[in-house]
C-alpha positions in Angstrom: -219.1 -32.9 32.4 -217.6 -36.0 30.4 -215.8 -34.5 26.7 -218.9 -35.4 24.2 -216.7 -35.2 21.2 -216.2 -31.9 18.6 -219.4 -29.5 18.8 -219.7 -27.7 16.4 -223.1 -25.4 17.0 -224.2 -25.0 20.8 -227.6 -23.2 20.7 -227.8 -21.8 23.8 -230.3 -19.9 26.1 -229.5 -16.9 27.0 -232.6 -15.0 28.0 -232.3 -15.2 32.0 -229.8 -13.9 34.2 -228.7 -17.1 35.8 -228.9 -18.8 32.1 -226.2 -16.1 31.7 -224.1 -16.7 34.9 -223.6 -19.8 33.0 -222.8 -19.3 29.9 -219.2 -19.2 30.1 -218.9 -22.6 32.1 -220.9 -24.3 29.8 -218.9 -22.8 26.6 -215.9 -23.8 28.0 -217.3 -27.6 28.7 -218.7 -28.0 25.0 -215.8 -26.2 23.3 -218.0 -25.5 20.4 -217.2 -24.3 16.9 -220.5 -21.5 17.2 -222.5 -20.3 19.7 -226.2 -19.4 18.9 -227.7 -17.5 21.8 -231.6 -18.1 22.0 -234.7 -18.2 23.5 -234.5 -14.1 23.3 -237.8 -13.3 21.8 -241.2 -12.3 23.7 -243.2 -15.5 23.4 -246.3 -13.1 25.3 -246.5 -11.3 22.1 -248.7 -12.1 19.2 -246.7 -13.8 16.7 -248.4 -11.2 14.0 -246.8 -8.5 15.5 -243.3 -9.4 14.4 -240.4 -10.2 16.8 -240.1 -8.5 19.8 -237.1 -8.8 22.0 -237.9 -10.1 25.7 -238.2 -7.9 28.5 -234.8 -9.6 30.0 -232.9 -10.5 27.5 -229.9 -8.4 27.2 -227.5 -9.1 24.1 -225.1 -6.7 25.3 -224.0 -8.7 28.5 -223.5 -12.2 26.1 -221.1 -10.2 24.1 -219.5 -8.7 27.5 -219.4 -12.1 28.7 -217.6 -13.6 25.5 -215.6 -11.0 25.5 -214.1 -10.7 29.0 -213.8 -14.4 29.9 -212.3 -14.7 26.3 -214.5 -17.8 25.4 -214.1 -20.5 22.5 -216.2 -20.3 19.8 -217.8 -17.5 17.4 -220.9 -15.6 18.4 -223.8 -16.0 16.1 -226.4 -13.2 16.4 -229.1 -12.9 13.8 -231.3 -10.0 12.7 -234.6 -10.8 13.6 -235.9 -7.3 11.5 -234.3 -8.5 8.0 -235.6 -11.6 5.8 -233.7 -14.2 6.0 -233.0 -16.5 2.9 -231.7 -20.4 3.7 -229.3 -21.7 0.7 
């Protein structure tokens, strides 16, 4: 992949195993500033109910991931069951 120039916020998916399997390679491609994983609620669900985490997401392995191939960037993870206020 050609060097795009500074990233600074590289949002992610994250929600499949194989979007997973990549997540390191294509970290260490972009070089960015943050990572935002996404695409980790249940888009099945009524939006009413409130988020819901999908069946095969699994937050634990992105931060096992980060973690153990020591990538660039800091992790952004938001709590989907508190308000959120922009500024």
């Amino acid at each position: 992949m050609p060097r795009l120039g500074r990233i600074d916020l590289a949002i992610l998916g994250v929600a499949l195993p194989d979007s997973r399997r990549r997540l390191a390679a294509t970290v260490r491609a972009l070089q960015p500033r943050f990572i935002l994983p996404s695409h980790q609620d249940d888009f099945f669900i009524p939006f009413d109910r409130g988020f819901t985490f999908g069946k095969m997401t699994n937050f634990p392995d992105v931060l096992r991931i980060r973690a153990r191939e020591e990538l660039p960037g800091r992790l952004i993870l938001l709590d989907y069951f508190r308000p959120w206020t922009l500024r």
